[in-house]
RODO-2510 file (C-alpha; in nm, 4 decimals, decimal comma):
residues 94
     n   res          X          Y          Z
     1     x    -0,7580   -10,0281    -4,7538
     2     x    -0,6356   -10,0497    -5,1108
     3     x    -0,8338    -9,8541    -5,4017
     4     x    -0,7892   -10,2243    -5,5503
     5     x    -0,9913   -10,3850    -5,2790
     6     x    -1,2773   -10,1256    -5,2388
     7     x    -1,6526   -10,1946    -5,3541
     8     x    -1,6636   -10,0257    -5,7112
     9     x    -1,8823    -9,7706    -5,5959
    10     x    -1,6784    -9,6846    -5,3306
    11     x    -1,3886    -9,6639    -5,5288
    12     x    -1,5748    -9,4493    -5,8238
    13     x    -1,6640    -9,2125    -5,5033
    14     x    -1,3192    -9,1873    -5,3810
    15     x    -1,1966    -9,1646    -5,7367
    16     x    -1,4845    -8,8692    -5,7649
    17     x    -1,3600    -8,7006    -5,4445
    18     x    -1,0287    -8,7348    -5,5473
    19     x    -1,0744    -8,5382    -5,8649
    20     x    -1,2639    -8,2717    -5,7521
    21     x    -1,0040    -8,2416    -5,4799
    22     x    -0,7193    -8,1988    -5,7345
    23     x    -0,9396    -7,9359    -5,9653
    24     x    -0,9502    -7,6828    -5,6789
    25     x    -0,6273    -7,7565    -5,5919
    26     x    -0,4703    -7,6624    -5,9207
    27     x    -0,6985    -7,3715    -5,9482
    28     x    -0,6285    -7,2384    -5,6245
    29     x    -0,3117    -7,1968    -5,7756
    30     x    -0,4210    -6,9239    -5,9416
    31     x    -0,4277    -6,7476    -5,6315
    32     x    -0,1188    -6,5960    -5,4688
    33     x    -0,3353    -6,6214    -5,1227
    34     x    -0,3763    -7,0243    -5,1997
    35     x    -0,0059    -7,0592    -5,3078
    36     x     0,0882    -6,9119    -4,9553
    37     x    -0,1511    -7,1323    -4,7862
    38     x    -0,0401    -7,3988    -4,9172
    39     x     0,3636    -7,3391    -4,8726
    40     x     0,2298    -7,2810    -4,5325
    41     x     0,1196    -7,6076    -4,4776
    42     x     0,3998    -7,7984    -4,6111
    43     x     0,6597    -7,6095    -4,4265
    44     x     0,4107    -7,7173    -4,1018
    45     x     0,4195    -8,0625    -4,2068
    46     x     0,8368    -8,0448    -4,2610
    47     x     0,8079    -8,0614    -4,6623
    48     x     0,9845    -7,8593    -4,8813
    49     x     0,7453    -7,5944    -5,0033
    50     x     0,9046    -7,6956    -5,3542
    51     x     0,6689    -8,0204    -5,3395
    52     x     0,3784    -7,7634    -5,3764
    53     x     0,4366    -7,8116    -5,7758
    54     x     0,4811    -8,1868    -5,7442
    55     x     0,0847    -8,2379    -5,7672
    56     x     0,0323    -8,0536    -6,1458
    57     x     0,3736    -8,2008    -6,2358
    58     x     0,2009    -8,5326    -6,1992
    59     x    -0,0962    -8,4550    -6,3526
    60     x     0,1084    -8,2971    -6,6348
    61     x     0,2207    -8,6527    -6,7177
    62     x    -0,0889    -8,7860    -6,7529
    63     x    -0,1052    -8,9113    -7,0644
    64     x    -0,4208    -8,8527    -7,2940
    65     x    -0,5097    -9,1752    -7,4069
    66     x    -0,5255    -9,2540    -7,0007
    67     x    -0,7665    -8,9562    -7,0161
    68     x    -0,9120    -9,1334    -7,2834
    69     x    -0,9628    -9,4724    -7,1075
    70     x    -1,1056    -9,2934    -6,8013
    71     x    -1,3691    -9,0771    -6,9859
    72     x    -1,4489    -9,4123    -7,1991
    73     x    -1,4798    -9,5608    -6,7928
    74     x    -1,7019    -9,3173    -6,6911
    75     x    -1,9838    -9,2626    -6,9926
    76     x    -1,9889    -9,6447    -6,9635
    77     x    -2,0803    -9,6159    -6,6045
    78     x    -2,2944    -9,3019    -6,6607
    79     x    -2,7127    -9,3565    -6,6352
    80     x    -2,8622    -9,0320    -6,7184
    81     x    -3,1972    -8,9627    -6,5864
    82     x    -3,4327    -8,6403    -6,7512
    83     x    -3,6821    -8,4999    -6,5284
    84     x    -3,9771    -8,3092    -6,7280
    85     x    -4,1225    -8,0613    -6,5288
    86     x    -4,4032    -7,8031    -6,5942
    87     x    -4,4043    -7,4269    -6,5756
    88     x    -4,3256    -7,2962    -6,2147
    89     x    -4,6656    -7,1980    -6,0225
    90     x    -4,6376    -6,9025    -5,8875
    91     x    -4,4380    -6,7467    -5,6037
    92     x    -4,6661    -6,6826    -5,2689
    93     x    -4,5349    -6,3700    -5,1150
    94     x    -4,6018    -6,3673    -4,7811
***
């Protein structure tokens, strides 16, 4: 199924998962054990282990004022809800 042709919530979930998915991919990164892990999958999968920068490269060309148009998306969407709560009662040790 096309992102096009989802139920906006399911595509603002997908788009959700999608992000997070990419933020600990690029900060695995970081991490020579990740890196490895990674090249080690791609060579599994009979890709280059090159195509492990491809992803950031992408995201690199992101433009901001497409950053922009998706925050501007998002705090549309957003309903904040505050929850008041009282002081904690206390702890029963037991």
């Amino acid at each position: 199924m096309l992102l096009a042709d989802q139920h906006p919530q399911q595509r603002r979930d997908r788009q959700h998962h999608d992000r997070l998915w990419r933020n600990r991919y690029v900060g695995g990164l970081a991490s020579n054990t990740n890196v490895a892990r990674e090249a080690l999958s791609l060579i599994r999968r009979g890709l280059p282990p090159e195509s492990l920068a491809s992803l950031p490269n992408e995201m690199v060309a992101v433009s901001i004022e497409q950053c922009r148009a998706a925050a501007r998306r998002w705090l549309s969407d957003a309903q904040p809800s505050i929850a008041v709560a009282g002081l904690p009662g206390k702890l029963v040790r037991g």
